[in-house]
C-alpha positions in Angstrom: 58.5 156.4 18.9 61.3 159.2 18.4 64.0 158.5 15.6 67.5 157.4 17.1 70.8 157.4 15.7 72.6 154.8 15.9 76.2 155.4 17.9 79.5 154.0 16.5 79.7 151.2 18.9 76.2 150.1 18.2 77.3 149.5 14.5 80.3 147.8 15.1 78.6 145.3 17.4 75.8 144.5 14.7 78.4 143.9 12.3 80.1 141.9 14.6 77.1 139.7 16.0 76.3 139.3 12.1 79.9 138.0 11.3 79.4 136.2 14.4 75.6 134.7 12.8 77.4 134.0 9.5 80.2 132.0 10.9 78.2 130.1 12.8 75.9 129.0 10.0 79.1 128.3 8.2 80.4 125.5 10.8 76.7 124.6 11.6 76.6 122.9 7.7 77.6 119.3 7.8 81.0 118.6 6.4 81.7 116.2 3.3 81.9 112.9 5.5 78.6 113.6 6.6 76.2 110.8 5.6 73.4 112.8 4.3 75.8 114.9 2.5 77.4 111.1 1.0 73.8 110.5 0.5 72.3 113.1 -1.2 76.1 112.7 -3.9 74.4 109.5 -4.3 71.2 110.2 -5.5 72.1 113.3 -7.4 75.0 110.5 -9.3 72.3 108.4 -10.0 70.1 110.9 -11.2 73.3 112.1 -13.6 73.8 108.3 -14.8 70.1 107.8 -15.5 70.0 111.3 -17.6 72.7 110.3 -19.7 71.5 106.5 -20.3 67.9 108.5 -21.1 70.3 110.8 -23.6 71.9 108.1 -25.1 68.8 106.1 -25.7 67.7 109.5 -27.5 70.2 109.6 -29.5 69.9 105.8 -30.2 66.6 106.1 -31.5 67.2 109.3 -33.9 69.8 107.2 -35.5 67.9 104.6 -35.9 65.0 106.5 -37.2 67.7 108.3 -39.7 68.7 105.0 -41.2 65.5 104.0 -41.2 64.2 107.2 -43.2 67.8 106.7 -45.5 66.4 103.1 -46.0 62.9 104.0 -47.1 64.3 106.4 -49.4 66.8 104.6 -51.1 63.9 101.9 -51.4 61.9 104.7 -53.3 64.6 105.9 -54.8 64.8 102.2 -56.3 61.6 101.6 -57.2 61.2 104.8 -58.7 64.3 104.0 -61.3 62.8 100.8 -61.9 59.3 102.3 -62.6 61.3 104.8 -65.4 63.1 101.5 -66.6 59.7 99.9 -67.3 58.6 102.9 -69.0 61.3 103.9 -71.0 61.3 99.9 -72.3 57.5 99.8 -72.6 58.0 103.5 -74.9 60.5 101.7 -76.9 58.5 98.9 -77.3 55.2 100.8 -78.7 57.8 103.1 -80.8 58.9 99.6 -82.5 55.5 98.3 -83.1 54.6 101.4 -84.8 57.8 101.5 -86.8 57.1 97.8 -87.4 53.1 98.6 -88.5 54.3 101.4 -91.0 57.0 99.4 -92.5 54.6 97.0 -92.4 51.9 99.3 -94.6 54.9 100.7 -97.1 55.6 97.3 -98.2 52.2 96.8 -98.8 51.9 99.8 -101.1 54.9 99.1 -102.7 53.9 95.6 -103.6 50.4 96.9 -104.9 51.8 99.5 -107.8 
């Protein structure tokens, strides 16, 4: 099997016979009133609607899972003020009866002497 070149005129006729190929693939596709075409706009529509319902029910849910974690800690957040509330009252409390208890034991020395 020898090497040949190729001639001028075989070149221009495989570049015409592949213009030729790619034109003819080009028609050969079906056109946009096709009904597979129609069809498969459908489904790729549907598929597009279903994606953003699936995004929006996403986006649903991480609200609703923010508010719910804004609720829980606004709940602690609560309880934990109330829980320094009792505390600070139940400190004032035992700071009173101990006042009370060493007024309580002056008077009694004083009424002694």
């Amino acid at each position: 099997m020898a090497y040949k070149d190729s001639t001028f005129d075989e070149r221009r006729s495989a570049a015409a016979n592949a213009k030729k190929a790619t034109i003819e693939r080009y028609l050969g596709k079906p056109g946009a009133d096709d009904p597979a075409i129609i069809q498969q706009h459908a489904a790729r529509k549907a598929l597009e609607e279903a994606r953003e319902i699936r995004v929006a029910e996403r986006k649903a849910a991480r609200a609703a899972d923010a508010a719910r974690q804004i609720a829980e800690q606004k709940a602690q957040a609560a309880e934990k003020a109330a829980h320094e509330v009792e505390n600070a009252a139940r400190k004032l409390a035992q700071e009173a009866e101990r006042k009370a208890a060493r007024d309580a034991r002056y008077a009694a020395r004083k009424a002694r002497r």
